[in-house]
N, C-alpha and C positions, 0 to 999 in steps of 0.2 A: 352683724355681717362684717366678716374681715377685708378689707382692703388686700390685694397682694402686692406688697411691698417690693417685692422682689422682682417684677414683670422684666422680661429679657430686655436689654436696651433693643435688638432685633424688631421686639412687637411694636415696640414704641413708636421707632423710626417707620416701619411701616403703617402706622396710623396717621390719617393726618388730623391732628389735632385742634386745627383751628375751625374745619368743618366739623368735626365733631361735638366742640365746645357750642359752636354754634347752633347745632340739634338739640343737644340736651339743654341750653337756653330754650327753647323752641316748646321743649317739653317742658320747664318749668313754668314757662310762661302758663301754655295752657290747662298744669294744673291750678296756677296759684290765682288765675281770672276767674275761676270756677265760681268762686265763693259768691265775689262782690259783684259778678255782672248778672248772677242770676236773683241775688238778693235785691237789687232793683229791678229787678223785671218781675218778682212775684206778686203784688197786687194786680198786674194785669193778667198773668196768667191764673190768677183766680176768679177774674172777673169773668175771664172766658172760659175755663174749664170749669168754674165751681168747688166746692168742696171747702172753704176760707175754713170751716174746721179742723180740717187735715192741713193746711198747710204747712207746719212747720213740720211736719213729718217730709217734705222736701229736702229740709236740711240735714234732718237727723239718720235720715235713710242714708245719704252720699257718705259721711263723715262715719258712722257706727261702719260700712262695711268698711273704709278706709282704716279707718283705728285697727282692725282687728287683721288685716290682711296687709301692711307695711313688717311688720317682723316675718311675718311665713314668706314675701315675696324676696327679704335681703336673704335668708337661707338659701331658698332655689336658687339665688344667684349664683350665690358660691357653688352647689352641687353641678347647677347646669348651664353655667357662664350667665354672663349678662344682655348679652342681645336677645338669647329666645327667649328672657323670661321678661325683661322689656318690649320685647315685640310684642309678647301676649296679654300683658298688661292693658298697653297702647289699643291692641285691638279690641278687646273689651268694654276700655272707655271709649273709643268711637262707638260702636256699636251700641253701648251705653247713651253714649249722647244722639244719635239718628233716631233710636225709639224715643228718645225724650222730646225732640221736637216733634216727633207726630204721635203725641199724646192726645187723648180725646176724654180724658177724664181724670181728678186729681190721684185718682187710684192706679192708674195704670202711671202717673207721673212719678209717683212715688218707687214703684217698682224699678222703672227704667231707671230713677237717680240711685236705687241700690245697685242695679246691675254697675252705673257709672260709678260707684265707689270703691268696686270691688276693683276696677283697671285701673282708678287711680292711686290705689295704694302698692304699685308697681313704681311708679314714678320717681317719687322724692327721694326712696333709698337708694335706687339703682343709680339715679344719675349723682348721686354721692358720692356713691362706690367706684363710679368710671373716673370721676376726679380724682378721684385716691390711684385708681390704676394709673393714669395716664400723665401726672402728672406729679412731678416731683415735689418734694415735702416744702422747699424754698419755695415754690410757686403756689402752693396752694390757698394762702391765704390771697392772694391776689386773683383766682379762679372762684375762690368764694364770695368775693366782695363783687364779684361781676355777675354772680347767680343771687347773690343778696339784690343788687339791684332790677331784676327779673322782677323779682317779688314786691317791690316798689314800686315800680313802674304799673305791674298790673294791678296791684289795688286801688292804684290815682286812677287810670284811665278804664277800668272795668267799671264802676258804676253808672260812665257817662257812655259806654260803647254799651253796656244793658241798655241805657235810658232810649238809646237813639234806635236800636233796633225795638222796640216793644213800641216805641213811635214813632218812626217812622217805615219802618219794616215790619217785621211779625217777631212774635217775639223766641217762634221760632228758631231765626236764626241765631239765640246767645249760646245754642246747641249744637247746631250745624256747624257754626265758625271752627267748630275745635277739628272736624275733619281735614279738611287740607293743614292743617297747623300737626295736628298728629303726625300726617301718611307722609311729609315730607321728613320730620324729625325721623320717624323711624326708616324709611327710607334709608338716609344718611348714615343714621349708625349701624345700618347691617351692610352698607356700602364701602366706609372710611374706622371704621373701628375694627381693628384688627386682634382677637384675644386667641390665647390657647387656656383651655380650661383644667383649672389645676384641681381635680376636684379632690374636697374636702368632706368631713365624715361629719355629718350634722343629724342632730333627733329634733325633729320640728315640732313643735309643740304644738300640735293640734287639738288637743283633747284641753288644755289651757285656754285657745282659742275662743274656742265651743263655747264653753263654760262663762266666759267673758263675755260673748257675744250675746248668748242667754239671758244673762243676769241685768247687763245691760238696756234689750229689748223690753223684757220684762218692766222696769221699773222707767223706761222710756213711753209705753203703752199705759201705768198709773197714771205719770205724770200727765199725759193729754187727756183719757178718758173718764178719769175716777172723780166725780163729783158732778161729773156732763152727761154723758151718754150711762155708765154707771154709777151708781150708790158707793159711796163712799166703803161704808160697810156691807158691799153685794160679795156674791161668791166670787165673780170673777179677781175683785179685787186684792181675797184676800187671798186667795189661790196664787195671783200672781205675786202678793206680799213674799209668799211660803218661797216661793218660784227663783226669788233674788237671794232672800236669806240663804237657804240653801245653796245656790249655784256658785255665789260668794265663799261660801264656807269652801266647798268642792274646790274651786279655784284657789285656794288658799294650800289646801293638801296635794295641789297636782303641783302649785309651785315649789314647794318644797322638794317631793320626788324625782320632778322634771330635770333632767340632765343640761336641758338649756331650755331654763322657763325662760314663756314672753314677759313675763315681768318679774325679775331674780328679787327673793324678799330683803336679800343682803342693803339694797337703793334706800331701804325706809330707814333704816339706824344712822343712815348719815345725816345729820343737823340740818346742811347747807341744802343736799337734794332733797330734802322732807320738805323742809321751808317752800323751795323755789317751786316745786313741783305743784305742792299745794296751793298755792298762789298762784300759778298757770293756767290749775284746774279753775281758780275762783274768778281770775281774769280774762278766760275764756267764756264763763259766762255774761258777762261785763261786753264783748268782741260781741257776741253770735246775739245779743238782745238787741244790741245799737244796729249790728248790721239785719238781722233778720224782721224787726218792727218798727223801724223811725221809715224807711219806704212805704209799710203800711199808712203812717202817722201823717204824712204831707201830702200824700196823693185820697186816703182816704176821708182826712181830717179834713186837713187843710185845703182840701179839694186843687192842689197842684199836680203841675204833670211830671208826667216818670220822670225828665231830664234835670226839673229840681229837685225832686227825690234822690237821682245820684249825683248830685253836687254838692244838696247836703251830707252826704252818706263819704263822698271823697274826702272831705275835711279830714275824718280820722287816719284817710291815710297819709293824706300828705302832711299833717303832724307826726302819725307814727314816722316815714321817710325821715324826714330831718331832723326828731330825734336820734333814733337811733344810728342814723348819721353820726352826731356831736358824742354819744354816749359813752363810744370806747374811747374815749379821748377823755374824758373828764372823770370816767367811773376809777380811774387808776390816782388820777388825780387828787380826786375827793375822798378815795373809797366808794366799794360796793355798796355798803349797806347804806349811807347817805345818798349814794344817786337813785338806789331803789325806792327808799323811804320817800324821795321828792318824787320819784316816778308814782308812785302810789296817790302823794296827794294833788297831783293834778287832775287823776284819772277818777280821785274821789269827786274835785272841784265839777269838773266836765259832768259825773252824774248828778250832780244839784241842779244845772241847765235841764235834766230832760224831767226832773221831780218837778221846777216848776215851769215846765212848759206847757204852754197854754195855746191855741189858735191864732189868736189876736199879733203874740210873738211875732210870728212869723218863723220862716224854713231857716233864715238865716242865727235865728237862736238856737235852733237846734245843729245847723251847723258850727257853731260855737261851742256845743256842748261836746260834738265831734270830735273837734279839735284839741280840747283840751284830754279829751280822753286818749286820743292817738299820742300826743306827746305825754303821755304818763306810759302808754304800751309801750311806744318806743327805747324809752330809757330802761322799765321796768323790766321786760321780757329780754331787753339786750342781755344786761345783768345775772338774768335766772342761766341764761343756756352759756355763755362764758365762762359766770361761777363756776357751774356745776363742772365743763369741761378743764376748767386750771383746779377744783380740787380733786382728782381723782389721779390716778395712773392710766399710764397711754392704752393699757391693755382693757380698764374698765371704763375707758373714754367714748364708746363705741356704744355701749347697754346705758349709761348714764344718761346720754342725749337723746336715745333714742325713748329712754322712760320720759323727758320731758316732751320729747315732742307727741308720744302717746296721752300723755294728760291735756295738754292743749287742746289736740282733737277730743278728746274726751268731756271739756269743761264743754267745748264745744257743742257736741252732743245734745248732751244732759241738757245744757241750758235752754236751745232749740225747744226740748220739750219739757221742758220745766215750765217755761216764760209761755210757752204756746196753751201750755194748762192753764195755767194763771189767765189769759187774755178769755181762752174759751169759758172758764169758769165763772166768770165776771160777767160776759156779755149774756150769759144764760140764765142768771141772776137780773141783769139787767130787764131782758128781756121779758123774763117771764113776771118782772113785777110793772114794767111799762108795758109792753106791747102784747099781752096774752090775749086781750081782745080783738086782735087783727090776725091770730094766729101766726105771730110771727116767731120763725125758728132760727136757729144758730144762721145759717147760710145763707139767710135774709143776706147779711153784711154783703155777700158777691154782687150786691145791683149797686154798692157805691162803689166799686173799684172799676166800675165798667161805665166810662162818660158818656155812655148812648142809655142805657138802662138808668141811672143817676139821674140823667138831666129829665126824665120820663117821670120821677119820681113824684108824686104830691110831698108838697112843702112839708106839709107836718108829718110825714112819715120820714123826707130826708131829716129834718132836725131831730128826729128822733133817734133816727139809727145810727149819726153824725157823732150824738152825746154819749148813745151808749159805746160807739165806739172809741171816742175820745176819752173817757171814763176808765174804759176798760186796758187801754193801752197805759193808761196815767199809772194803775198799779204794775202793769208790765218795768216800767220806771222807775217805782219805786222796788222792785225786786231788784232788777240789776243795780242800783244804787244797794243795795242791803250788801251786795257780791262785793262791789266796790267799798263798801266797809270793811266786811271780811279781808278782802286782799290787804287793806292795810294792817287792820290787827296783826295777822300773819307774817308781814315784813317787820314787823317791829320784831319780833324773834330772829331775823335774819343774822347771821355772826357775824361779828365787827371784823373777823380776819380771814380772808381767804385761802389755804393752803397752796403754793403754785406748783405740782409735783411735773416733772419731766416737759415742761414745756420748750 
């Protein structure tokens, strides 16, 4: 998506820019809460909807339509200005988020968090782009360091504004909250944001889209089903095997042809964005495990309530905050690839906390483990999206970031139902060698995330379900620690020199 560089001083002056800054905060805010206030509210919302085998498909629904509708939504910008395609964004994910709080089943939950992905990948680019319009090139790094802290701010205080509404509210409202937060932001900038639209001749690559979105689905539906509900080697499986190969390959000949692919193949032959991206990808699995199963782990396990759940789960952000705070200050310092390579090994350290964590620990070991993985994200991921922006030219500085921020949500994804396969696959193993004489099935688990149904429990059925779910989480753990190896292997290839072109 291009910035117009050239905006009339005219439009400018008739903006007022401090309300508008203020909106588009407004809007960052409530997409970057998303994440971490609904990741601790989800063991209660499956205690009350059911479905604990679907769950991570919660995550993986919001983020997959996100991923694939952030490039299609910067194009309409440019074709059709920024507020209407903002506006309709916005209304999407509210309307997204009102069906999600009156959900009555994790299926119909699931649905609503697609439709809410699909409005929030309106958000992040456009209010990128209105910075770039509205504000001159000297200022921008200081409007970006004010929308960085947006995204701080709501990873600290999202887990403990989940925790509070799933107990002491309904958990409902971690849904609802985002409408008045929406309808004033866009209020605002159809009110104070003044554009004339210059439009521009763009081929949106939908047919790239598609293909992406397919291949992705597909091997998102392996990952949670195939071994649980299907046979490893059943038709469905390998049909959708055929489904990814395929759709992949097609993806690969539509980016070539494409006039303006969503992901230009030119990105992979650079060293620095191969490295950083792939490590994104593998550190985003590393994010979406910690944040989408250690809330199961202490409210399930550990039989605590949601509000240590996200205190434990805050720790990674408030390491990541104050990393990446210190990062751009030291990483010019030391060098890139040395602040990387330490970011990697704290974030490898932090996953040995959650390999051997145990009950007995306590929430505060695993907030430990938190921690130290947030300050390895923080440095680590400062790094990926800096590099990659100081080695490129201003003209490919725009597709560069924008591929790193598509792997992130991507590693994201994947990992959601990667790690959710994994938990399901184990516990049904579990189950079916412990508890086959009680008839007990996967979504047994829903009676220990719900403290009415739980405390109801006979003793030797909760110790039972308690271990197989502590068991089954434990290799949940041990996967993303495998991720957090990977990310390290991968930084060590990172280049000792960074290109700084037109900075």
């Amino acid at each position: 998506m291009q910035s117009n560089e050239q905006t009339r001083p005219r439009e400018k002056a008739q903006t007022n820019r401090k309300v508008v800054l203020a909106c588009i905060m407004l809007a960052m805010f409530m997409a970057a809460i998303e994440a971490t206030i609904v990741a601790t509210a989800i063991p209660s919302i499956v205690g009350d909807l059911g479905g604990f085998s679907k769950f991570s498909w919660v995550f993986s629904a919001f983020l997959l339509a996100q991923a694939v509708t952030i490039p299609i939504y910067g194009k309409l910008a440019d074709l059709y200005g920024r507020k209407p395609i903002f506006s309709f964004g916005v209304i999407v994910f509210l309307i997204g988020s009102l069906l999600c709080g009156m959900a009555q089943s994790m299926n119909m939950l699931i649905l609503f968090r697609l439709i809410q992905g699909v409005g929030a990948g309106a958000v992040q680019p456009i209010v990128t782009t209105v910075v770039g319009d509205i504000f001159d090139i000297s200022e921008r790094a200081r409007i970006q360091g004010y929308l960085s802290s947006v995204w701080g701010v709501s990873s600290i205080i999202g887990p403990a504004l989940g925790a509070f509404f799933v107990q002491y509210v309904r958990w409902s409202w971690i849904f609802w909250i985002n409408i008045p937060i929406g309808l004033i932001s866009m209020v605002g900038i159809w009110l104070f944001l003044k554009e004339t639209v210059h439009t521009q001749d763009h081929k949106i690559d939908y047919l790239g889209s598609a293909l992406i979105f397919i291949s992705i689905s597909a091997l998102m539906i392996i990952f949670i089903q195939a071994g649980t509900v299907w046979p490893i080697t059943s038709a469905p499986v390998l049909g959708l095997t055929v489904t990814v190969i395929l759709g992949i390959f097609l993806f690969v000949l539509q980016e070539k042809r494409a006039v303006e692919p969503i992901m230009p193949l030119w990105i992979w032959k650079h060293s620095l964005i191969l490295i950083s991206n792939l490590a994104t990808l593998t550190t985003g699995v590393v994010i979406i495990g910690i944040s989408s199963f250690l809330p199961t782990y202490v409210q399930g396990v550990m039989d605590k309530t949601p509000l240590v759940a996200g205190f434990a789960l805050a720790f990674m952000s408030m390491g990541w905050v104050v990393a990446a705070t210190y990062s751009g200050k030291i990483m010019f310092k030391y060098g890139f690839r040395n602040v990387v390579i330490v970011g990697s090994i704290w974030a490898l350290l932090g996953s040995l906390f959650f390999v051997t964590l145990q009950p007995a620990k306590g929430w505060l070991w695993a907030g430990a483990g938190s921690l130290l993985i947030g300050i390895g994200m923080g440095l680590a991921r400062t790094v990926f999206i800096v590099g990659i922006q100081n080695s490129v030219d201003w003209k490919m500085r725009g597709v560069a970031t924008a591929s790193n921020m598509f792997m992130n949500i991507l590693g994201n994804t994947m990992g959601a139902a990667l790690l959710g396969g994994v938990l399901n696959l184990n516990l049904v193993n579990y189950l079916r060698s412990h508890g086959a004489s009680r008839g007990m099935q996967l979504d047994v688990i829903n009676l220990l995330l719900d403290p009415i149904k739980r405390g109801a429990l006979p003793q030797s059925e909760l110790r039972l379900l308690t271990s197989g779910l502590a068991l089954s989480l434990h290799y949940v753990f041990w996967g993303l620690s495998i991720f957090a190896v990977l990310s390290f292997g991968l930084v060590m290839f990172f280049p000792k020199m960074v290109n700084h072109k037109n900075n």
